[in-house]
C-alpha positions as a Python dict, from the first residue, in 0.01 Angstrom:
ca = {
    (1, 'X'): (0, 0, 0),
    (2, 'X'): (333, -110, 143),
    (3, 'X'): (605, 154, 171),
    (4, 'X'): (870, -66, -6),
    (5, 'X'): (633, 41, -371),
    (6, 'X'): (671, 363, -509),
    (7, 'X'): (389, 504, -716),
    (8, 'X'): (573, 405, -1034),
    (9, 'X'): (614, 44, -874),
    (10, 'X'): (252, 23, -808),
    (11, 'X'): (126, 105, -1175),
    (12, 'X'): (382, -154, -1310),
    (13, 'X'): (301, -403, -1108),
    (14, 'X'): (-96, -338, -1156),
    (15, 'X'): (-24, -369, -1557),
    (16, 'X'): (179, -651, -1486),
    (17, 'X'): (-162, -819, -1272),
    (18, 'X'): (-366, -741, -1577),
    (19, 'X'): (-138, -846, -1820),
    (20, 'X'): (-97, -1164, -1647),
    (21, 'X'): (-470, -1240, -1506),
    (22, 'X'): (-531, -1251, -1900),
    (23, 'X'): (-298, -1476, -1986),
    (24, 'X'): (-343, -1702, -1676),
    (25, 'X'): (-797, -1661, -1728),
    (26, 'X'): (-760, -1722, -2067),
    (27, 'X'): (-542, -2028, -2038),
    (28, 'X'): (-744, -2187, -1730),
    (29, 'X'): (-1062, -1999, -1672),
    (30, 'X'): (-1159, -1798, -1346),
    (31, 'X'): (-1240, -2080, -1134),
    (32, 'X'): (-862, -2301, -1180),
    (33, 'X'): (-650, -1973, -1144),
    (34, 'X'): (-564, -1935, -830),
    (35, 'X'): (-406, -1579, -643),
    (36, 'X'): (-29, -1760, -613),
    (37, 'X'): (-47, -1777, -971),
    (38, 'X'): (-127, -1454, -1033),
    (39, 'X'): (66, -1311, -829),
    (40, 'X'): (414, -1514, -895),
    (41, 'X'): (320, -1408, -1241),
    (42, 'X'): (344, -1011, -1162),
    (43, 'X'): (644, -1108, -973),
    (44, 'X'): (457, -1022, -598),
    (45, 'X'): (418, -1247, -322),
    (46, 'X'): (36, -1404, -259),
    (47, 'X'): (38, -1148, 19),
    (48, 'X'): (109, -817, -183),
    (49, 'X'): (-169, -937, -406),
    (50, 'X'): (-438, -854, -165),
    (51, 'X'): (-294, -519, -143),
    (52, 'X'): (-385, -423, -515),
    (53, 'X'): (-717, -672, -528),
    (54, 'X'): (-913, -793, -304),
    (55, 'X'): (-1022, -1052, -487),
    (56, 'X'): (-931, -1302, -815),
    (57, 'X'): (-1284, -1215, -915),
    (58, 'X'): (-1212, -851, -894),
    (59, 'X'): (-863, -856, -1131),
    (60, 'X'): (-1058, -1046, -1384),
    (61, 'X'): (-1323, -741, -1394),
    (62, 'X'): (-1051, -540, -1482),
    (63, 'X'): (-917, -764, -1687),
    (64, 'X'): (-1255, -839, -1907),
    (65, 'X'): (-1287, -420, -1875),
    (66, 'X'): (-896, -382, -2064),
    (67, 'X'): (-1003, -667, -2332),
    (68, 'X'): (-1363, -573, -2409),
    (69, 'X'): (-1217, -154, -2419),
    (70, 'X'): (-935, -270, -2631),
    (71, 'X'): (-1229, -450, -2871),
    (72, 'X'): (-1409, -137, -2862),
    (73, 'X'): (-1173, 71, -3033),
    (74, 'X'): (-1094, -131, -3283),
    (75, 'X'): (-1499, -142, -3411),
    (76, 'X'): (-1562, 211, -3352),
    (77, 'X'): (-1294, 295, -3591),
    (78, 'X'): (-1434, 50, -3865),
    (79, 'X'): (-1736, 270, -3868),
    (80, 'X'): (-1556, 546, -4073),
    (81, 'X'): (-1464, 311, -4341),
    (82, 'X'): (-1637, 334, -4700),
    (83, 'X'): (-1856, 71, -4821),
    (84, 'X'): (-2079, -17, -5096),
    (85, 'X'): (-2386, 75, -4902),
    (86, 'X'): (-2498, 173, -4533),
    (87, 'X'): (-2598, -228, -4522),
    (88, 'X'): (-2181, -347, -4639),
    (89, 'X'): (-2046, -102, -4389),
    (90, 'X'): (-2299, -157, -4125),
    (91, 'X'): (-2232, -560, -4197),
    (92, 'X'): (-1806, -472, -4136),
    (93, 'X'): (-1878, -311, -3827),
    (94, 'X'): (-2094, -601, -3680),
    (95, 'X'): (-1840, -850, -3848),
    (96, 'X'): (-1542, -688, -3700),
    (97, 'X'): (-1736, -665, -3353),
    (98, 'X'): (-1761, -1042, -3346),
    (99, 'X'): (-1369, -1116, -3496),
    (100, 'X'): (-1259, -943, -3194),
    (101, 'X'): (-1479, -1081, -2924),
    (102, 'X'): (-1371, -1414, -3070),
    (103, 'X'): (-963, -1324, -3029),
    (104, 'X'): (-1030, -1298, -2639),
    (105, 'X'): (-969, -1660, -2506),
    (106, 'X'): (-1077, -1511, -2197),
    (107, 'X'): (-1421, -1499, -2284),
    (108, 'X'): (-1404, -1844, -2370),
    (109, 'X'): (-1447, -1953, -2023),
    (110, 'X'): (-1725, -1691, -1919),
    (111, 'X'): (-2014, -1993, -1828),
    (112, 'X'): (-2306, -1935, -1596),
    (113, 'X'): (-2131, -2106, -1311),
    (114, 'X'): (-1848, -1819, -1326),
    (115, 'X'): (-2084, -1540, -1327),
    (116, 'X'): (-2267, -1644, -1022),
    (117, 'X'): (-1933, -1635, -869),
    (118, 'X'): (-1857, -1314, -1018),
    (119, 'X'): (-2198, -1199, -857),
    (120, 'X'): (-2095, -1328, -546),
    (121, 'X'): (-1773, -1215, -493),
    (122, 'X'): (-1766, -849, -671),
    (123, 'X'): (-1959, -628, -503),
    (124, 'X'): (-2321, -485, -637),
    (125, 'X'): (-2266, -208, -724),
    (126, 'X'): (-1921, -306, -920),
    (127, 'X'): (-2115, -539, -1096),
    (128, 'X'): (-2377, -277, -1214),
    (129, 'X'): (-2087, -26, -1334),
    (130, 'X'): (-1968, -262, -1601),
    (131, 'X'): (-2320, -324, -1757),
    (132, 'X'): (-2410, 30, -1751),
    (133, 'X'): (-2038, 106, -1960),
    (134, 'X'): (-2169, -188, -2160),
    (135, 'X'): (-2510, -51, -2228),
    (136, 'X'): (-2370, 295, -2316),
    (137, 'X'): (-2098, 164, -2538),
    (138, 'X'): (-2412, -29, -2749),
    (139, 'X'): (-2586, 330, -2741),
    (140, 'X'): (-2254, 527, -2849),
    (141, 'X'): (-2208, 291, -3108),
    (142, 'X'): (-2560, 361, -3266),
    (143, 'X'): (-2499, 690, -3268),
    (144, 'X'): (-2188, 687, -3433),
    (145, 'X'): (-2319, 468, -3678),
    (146, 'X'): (-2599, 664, -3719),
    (147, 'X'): (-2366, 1058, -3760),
    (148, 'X'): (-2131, 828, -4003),
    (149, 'X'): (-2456, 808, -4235),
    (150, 'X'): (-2507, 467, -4148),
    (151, 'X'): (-2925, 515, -4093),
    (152, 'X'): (-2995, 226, -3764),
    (153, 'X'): (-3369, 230, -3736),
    (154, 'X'): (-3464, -64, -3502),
    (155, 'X'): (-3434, 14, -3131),
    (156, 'X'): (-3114, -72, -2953),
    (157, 'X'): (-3278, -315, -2695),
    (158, 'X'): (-3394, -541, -2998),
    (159, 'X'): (-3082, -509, -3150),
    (160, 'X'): (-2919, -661, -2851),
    (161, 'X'): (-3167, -896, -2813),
    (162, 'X'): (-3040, -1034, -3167),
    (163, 'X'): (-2701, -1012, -3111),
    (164, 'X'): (-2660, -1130, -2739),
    (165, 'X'): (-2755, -1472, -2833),
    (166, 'X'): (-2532, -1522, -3096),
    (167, 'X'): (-2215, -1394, -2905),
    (168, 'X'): (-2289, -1666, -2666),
    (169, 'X'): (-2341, -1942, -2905),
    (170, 'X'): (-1958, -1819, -3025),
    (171, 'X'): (-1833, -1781, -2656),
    (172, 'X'): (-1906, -2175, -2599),
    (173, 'X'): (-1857, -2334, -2982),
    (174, 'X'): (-1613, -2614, -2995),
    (175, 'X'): (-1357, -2762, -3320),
    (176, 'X'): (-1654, -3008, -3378),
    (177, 'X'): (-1885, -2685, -3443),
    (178, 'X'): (-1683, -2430, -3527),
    (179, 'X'): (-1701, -2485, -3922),
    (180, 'X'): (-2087, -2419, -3885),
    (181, 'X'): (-2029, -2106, -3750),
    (182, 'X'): (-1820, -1933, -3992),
    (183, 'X'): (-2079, -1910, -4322),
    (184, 'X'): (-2407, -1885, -4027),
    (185, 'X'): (-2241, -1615, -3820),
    (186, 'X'): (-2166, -1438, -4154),
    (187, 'X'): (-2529, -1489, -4246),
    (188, 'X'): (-2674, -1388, -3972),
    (189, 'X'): (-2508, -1065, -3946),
    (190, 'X'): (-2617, -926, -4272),
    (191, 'X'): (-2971, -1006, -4210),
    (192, 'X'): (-2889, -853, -3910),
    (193, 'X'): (-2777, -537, -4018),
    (194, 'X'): (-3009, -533, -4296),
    (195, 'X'): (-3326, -550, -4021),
    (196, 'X'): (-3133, -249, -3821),
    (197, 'X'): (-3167, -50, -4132),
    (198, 'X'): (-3527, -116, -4172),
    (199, 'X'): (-3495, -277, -4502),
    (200, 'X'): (-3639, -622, -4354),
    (201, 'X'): (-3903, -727, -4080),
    (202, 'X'): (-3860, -1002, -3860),
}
C-alpha cells in the first residue's frame, strides 16, 4: 500500500470499493464494469485500485461475499419466529431465503459466461473458499432449524438439489415471466419444506 493511506484510509476506501462494485455490478453486470469505474467511484485513481484488488473479478467476490452474508442474517434470524407448525415456519424461512436473494440486483447478472470468467480470473483456491462458506452456511442452517424444533429429515445434498434450480430460474426471470413466479415459487416452497420434514415423498 502507498504511504500517502493511513490504515483508517485504507478500510474506508475498501468499504467504499465494495459499496460501489455493488452498485456499479448490479447496475451493469461484471463483464461492462470496468476498473476506472470502480475506482472513480471510491474516489481512487485506476492505479490505486490495483493496490487493494488485483482484479474486477476479485472485488466482486467480495462483493457477492458482503450481499449473500448480509442475506444470511436476515434468514437465520427468521428461524426463531413462531409459526403454526414446523412446516409454516420452515416455509418463512425458505420464503424469506428467496425474498432476499431476489433484492440483490447483483445476482441478476450471475450467467454462465461470468462464472467462467470468475473461474478464470480468481484464483483456485479463492474460488473453492466461497463454496465451502456456502456449503457450511446450508449445513448451519439445518442445524439451526433443526435445535429451533423445526425436525429437517431429508439430507442436505437433496435439499439443495431442490432448491438450486429454482434460485436460478429466479436469478434469470424477466417482467414477461415474473407474474408466474410469484404463486409457483410460493408453491414450490411449501412442498418443499413439507418433503424436508418427511411428511411427503418425491
Amino acid at each position: 500500500m502507498p504511504k500517502g493511506f493511513t490504515d483508517h484510509e485504507k478500510e474506508l476506501i475498501r468499504a467504499k470499493l465494495i459499496e460501489s462494485g455493488f452498485r456499479l455490478f448490479s447496475a451493469y453486470g461484471l463483464r461492462k464494469t470496468n476498473v476506472e469505474e470502480l475506482a472513480q467511484a471510491a474516489g481512487i485513481s485506476k492505479g490505486a485500485f490495483y493496490l487493494f484488488y488485483e482484479s474486477k473479478e476479485a472485488l466482486f467476490m467480495d462483493v457477492t461475499e458482503a450481499a449473500e452474508e448480509r442475506m444470511r442474517r436476515e434468514v437465520m434470524a427468521v428461524i426463531e419466529q413462531p409459526g403454526e407448525s414446523p412446516r409454516a415456519r420452515l416455509y418463512a424461512v425458505l420464503r424469506k431465503a428467496f425474498d432476499v436473494f431476489e433484492t440483490i440486483p447483483l445476482l441478476r447478472f450471475v450467467t454462465s459466461s461470468d462464472f467462467e470468467l470468475l473461474f478464470r480470473r480468481i484464483p483456485p483456491e479463492k474460488v473453492q473458499a466461497h463454496l465451502a462458506s456456502d456449503a457450511a452456511f446450508f449445513d448451519e442452517l439445518i442445524a439451526h432449524c433443526r435445535r429451533a424444533g423445526i425436525a429437517i429429515t431429508a439430507p442436505p445434498e437433496q435439499i439443495g438439489g431442490l432448491l438450486y434450480p429454482l434460485a436460478l430460474a429466479i436469478m434469470h426471470k424477466d417482467e414477461q415471466t415474473a407474474v408466474f413466479f410469484t404463486s409457483g415459487t410460493d408453491t414450490l416452497l411449501k412442498l418443499i419444506a413439507a418433503y424436508c420434514l418427511g411428511e411427503v415423498e418425491l
